[in-house]
N, C-alpha and C positions, 0 to 999 in steps of 0.2 A: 578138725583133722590136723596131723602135723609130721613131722618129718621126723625120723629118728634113726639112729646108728647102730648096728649089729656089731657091738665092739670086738666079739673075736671073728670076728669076719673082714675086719677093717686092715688092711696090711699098708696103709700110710701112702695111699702112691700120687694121692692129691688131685687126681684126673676128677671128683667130683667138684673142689672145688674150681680148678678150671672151669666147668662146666656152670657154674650156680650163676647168673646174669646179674645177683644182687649182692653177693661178697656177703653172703649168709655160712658159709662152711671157714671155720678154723681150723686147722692144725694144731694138735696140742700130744706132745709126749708121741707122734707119731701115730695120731688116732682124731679122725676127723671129726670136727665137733660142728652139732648145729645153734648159730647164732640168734638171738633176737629178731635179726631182720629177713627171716625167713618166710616167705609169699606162700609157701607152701605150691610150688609152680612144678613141681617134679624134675625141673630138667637134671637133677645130680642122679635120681634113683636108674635110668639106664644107662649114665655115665660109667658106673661104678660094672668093674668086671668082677666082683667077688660077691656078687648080691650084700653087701655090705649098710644099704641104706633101705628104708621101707617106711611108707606110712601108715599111719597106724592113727587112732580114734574114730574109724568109719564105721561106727559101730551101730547108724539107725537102724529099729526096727523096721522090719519087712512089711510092709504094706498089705491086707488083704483085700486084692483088688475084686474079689467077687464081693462084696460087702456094699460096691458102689454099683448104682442103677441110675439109669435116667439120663435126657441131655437137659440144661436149662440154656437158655437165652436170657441174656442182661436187656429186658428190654426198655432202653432209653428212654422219659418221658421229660419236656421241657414246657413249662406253665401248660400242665395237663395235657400237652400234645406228645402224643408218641413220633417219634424220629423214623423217618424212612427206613431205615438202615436196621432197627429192632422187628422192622416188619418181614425185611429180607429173611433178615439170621431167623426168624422162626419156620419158613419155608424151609430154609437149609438144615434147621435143626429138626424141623421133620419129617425130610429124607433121611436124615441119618439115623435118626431113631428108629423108623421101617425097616432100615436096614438088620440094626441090631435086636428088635423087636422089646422097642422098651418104650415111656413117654416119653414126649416133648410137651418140656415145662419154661413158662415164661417167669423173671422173677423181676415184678414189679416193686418200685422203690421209691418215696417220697410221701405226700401226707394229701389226703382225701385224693386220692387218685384209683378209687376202688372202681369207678366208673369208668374206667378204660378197657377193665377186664374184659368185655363182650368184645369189643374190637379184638382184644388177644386172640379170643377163642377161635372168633369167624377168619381170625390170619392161622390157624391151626392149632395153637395152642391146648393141649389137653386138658393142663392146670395150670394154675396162677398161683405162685406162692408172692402173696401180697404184704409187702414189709413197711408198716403205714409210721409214724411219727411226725410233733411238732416241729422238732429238731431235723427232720430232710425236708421240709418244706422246698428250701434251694440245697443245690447238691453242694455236698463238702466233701471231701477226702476222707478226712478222719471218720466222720460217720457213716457213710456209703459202704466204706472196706471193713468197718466193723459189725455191720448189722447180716451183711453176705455174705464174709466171712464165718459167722455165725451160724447161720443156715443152713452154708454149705456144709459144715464140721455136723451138724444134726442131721441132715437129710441124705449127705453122701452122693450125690450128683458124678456119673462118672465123665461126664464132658462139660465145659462150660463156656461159652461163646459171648463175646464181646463186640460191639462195635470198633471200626480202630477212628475213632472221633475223638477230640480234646480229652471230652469225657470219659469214653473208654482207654484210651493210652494211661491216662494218669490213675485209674480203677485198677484195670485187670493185674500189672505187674506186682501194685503192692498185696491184693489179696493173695496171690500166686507166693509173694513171700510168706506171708504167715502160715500158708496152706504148705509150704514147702513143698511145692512140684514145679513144673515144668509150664512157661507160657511160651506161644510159638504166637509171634508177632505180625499182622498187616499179609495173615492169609490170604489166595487168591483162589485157590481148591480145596476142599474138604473130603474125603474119601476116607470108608471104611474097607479096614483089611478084613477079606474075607476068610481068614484061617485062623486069626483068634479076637477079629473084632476089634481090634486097636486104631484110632482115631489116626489118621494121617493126614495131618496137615503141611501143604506145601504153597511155600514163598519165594520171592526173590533173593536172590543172592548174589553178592558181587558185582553192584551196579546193576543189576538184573538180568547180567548176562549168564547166570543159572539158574535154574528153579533148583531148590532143595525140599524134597520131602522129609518130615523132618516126623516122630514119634518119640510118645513120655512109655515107657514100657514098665517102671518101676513103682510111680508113685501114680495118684489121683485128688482132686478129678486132673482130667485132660484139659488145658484151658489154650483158648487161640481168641486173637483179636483177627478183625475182619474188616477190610476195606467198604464202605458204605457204594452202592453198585456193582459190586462184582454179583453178587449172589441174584438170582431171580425172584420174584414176589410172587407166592402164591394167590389165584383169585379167592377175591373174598368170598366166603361161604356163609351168608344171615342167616341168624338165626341158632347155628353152631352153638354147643353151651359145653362147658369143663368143672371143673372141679377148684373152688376156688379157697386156699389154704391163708389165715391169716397169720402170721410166722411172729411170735411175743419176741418183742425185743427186750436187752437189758441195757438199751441206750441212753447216758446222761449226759448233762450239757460238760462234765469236766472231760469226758472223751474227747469233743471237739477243737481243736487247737486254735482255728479261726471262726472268724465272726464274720458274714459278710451284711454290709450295712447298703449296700444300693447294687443294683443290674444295671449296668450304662450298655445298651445298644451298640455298637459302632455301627457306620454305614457300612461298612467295609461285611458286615455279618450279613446284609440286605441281598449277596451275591450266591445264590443257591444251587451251585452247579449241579450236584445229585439228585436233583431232584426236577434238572430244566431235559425237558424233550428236543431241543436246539440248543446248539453253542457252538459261537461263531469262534473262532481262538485265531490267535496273531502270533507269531515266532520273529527270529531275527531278524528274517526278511522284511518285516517292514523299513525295518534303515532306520526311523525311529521312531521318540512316541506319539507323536501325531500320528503317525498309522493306526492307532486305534483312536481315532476320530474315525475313519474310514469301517473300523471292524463292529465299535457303536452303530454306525447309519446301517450297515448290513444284519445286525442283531437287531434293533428296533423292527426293519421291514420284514423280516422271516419270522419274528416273536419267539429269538430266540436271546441268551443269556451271553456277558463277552468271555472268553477264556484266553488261557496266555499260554506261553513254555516258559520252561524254567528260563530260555537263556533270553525270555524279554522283562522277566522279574527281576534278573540278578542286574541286567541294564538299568532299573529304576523306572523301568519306561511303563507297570503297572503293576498295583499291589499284590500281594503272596495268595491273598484269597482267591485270586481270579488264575491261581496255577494250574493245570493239570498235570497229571503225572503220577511215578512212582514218590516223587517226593513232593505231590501236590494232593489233586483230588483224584479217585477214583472217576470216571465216569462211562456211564451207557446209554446216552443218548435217542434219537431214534435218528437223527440228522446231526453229524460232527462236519463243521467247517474246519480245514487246518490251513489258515492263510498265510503263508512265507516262513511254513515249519519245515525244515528237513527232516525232520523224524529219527530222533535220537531214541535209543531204545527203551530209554525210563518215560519219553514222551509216549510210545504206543503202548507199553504195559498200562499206560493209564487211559487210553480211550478207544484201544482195538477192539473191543467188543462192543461197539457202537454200532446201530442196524447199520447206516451208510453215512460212509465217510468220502468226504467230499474233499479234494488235496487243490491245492492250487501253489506253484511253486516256476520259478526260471529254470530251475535244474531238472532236468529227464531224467537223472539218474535218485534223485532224491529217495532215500528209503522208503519216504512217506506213501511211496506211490506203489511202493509193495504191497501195503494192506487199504490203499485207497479202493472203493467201489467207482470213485468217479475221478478222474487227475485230468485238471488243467494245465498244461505247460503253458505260461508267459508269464507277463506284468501283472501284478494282483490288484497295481493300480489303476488298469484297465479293463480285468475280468472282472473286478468286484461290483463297479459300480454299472457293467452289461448284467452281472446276475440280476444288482437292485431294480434296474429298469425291467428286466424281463420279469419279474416277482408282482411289481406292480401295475404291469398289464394283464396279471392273472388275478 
């Protein structure tokens, strides 16, 4: 796309270049000229009183979106285990599919991972487009968005769903480039419009004090990343069987840019909050990080996992993995402890859907204690260690 000048239209009066933020418009002979450094950002084309300016190279073809059928699910697999979070988005993705009355396809990725398929099925999966090679043994960038990419452009999939994990952050956006459409980021709702079936995904916005629903109405497929917990798991169904497609790739090793030569563990990865039914979490209120010395001996005796807020991360006082949040982990619990959290709003976007949430805080007014099931007002360094004694009487 680019910007350009309707020279008898143009009457010199220089109000666009005012208007241009980058000193992209010249004046020459009385006739505004576009520079080199032009962003292509619009702001001169409603500056301009004489429609004097237009853009102009927008000339993609039109998309035909009846051509595209189907939801897929990216679903996750890490040394032959499927990920929590590919088992969600299949349930979600086959709601949506009933909806619109089409499949729900899981698109398995990596090498001899053909044996996960029955799992797929019995989490609902209708088919399995299984994309096997030497070369995804471990997952890579370059080969991962080549081989689905791929797929995609053959099979036509009109929605595609993502985890929003490491792995899916760094997946979905660069396929979503090559596919030139639209990704909507760290969904928390998924809904079909009922008047011409278009994918509405909605997220937080502005610290998360909006949801925006947000729709691709142009191009396809539809593609959304999805927080791991937000979505519900359908029960498993043994037995279940689908339809299982093996997808030929034309993957070689000059494709891939890197090499990875070892898997180093951190301990820090050993912290599994998506997947922990208890989590005890610590906020400011502790005063510091010895307080979670205190949030440890309460997570041991309830068997539950430690969580944090953002504002005990940014203090140093416990690693980024043990975050919840909008800019941490999703999670849904079935018992959330939130001890000396006030409850910032990116804090409860991340763990209000938790069966019961249990607050303990000095402040009565504390937000937290708007979505708590259960609020303690006092010292946490006094209720915590009554809950652990009463815990272990039981």
């Amino acid at each position: 796309m680019a910007i350009s000048v309707i020279k008898d239209n143009c009457k010199g009066c220089a109000l666009c270049v005012k208007a241009c933020p980058f000193e992209a418009i010249d004046m020459v002979n009385g006739i505004a000229v576009i520079n080199e450094k032009c962003t292509g950002c619009n702001q001169c084309i409603p500056a301009c009183p004489f429609d004097a300016i237009e853009k102009t190279g927008n000339d993609k073809p039109k998309v035909d979106l009846s051509s595209y059928k189907g939801v897929w699910v990216y679903t996750e697999q890490r040394n032959g285990k499927l990920m929590g979070v590919a088992l969600e988005l299949l349930s979600e993705g086959k709601r949506l599919a009933d909806q619109i009355g089409v499949e729900v396809a899981a698109v398995l990725v990596g090498n001899n991972v053909e044996g996960l398929a029955d799992e797929l099925f019995a989490y609902s999966a209708d088919k399995v487009y299984l994309i096997e090679d030497e070369l995804l043994e471990n997952y890579n960038t370059d080969g991962y968005t080549k081989v689905i990419t791929d797929a995609i452009k053959q099979y036509k999939p009109e929605a595609v769903l993502f985890g929003a994990t490491h792995i899916g952050r760094d997946l979905a956006p660069r396929i979503a480039a090559r596919l030139d459409t639209g990704l909507t980021a760290d969904c928390t709702k998924l809904e079909i419009d009922p008047e011409d079936k278009k994918l509405m995904q909605t997220r937080p916005a502005f610290g998360g004090n909006l949801m925006a629903t947000i729709v691709c109405p142009k191009t396809r497929p539809q593609m959304s990343t999805v927080r791991p917990g937000v979505m519900d798991k359908l029960e498993k169904q043994e037995g279940r069987q689908g339809e299982i497609v093996k997808v030929e790739t034309s993957l070689e090793k000059s494709d891939i840019k890197t090499e990875v030569f070892e898997i180093v563990k951190a301990a820090k990865e050993l912290v599994s909050l998506t997947d922990a039914t208890i989590i005890c979490s610590g906020g400011r209120g502790l005063g510091n990080p010895e307080g979670f010395d205190l949030i440890n001996k309460l997570a041991e005796t309830v068997g539950g996992v430690v969580g944090a807020s953002r504002a005990a991360v940014d203090a140093g006082w416990i690693d980024h993995s043990h975050q919840v949040g909008q800019t941490g982990t999703t999670v849904k619990p079935k018992i959330y402890f939130a001890c000396g959290i006030s409850g910032a709003i990116q804090h409860l976007a991340g763990m209000q859907a938790s069966d019961i949430i249990i607050a303990i805080n000095k402040d009565p007014e504390a937000p937290v204690f708007e979505v708590a099931d259960y609020g303690i007002v006092g010292d946490l360094y006094k209720m915590i260690p009554e809950i652990i004694n009463l815990w272990n009487l039981e």
